[in-house]
C-alpha positions as CSV (number, residue, x, y, z in Angstrom):
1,X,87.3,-6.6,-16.0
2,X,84.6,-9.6,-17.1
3,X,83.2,-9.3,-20.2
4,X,80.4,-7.7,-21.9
5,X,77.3,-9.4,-22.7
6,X,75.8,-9.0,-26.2
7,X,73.4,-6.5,-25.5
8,X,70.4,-8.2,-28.1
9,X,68.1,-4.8,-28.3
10,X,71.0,-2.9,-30.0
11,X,71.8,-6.5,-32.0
12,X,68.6,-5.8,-33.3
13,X,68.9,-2.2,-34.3
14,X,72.2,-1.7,-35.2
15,X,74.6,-3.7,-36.9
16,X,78.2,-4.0,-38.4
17,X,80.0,-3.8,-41.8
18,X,83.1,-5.2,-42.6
19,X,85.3,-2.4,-42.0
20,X,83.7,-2.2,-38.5
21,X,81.3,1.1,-38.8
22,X,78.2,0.7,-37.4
23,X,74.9,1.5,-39.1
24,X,71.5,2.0,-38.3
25,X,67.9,1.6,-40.3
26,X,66.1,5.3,-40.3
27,X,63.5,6.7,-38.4
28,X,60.1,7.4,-39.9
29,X,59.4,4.3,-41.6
30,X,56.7,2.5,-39.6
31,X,53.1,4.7,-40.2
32,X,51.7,7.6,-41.6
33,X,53.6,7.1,-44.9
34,X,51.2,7.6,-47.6
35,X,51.6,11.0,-47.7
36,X,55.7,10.7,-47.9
37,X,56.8,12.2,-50.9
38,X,58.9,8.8,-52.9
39,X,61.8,10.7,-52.6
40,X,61.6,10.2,-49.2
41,X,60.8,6.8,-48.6
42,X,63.4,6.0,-51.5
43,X,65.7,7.9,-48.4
44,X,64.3,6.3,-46.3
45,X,65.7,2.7,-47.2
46,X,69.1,3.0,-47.1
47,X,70.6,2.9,-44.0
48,X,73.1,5.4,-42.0
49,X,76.2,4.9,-40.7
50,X,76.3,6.5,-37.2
51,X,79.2,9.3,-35.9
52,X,82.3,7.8,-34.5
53,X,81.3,9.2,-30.9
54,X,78.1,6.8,-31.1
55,X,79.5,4.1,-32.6
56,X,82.3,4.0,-29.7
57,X,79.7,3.8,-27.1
58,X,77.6,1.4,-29.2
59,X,80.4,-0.8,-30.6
60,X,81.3,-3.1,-27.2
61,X,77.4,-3.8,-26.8
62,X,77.7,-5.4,-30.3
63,X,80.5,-7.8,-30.0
């Protein structure tokens, strides 16, 4: 079976840590944010580490 190309939209979106999960930025963060309550944006930031089911669709994309 050839290889998979790096698929560069989900580069962009998603990326690795060290021990191999893959995380994602949130949703929600581009308009409409002045009335977001700051414990929301402070949410917001951080960035999510997706289920195991996701990341073994998304992981051969990435590499």
């Amino acid at each position: 079976m050839p290889k998979l190309k790096t698929h560069k939209g989900i580069t962009s979106r998603f990326k690795l840590t060290a021990r191999g999960k893959v995380v994602a930025g949130r949703p929600g963060r581009r308009h409409l944010l002045a009335h977001r309550r700051a414990k929301t944006m402070r949410k917001l930031r951080r960035q999510r580490a997706l289920a195991p089911a996701q990341a073994r669709v998304l992981r051969p994309f990435l590499s």
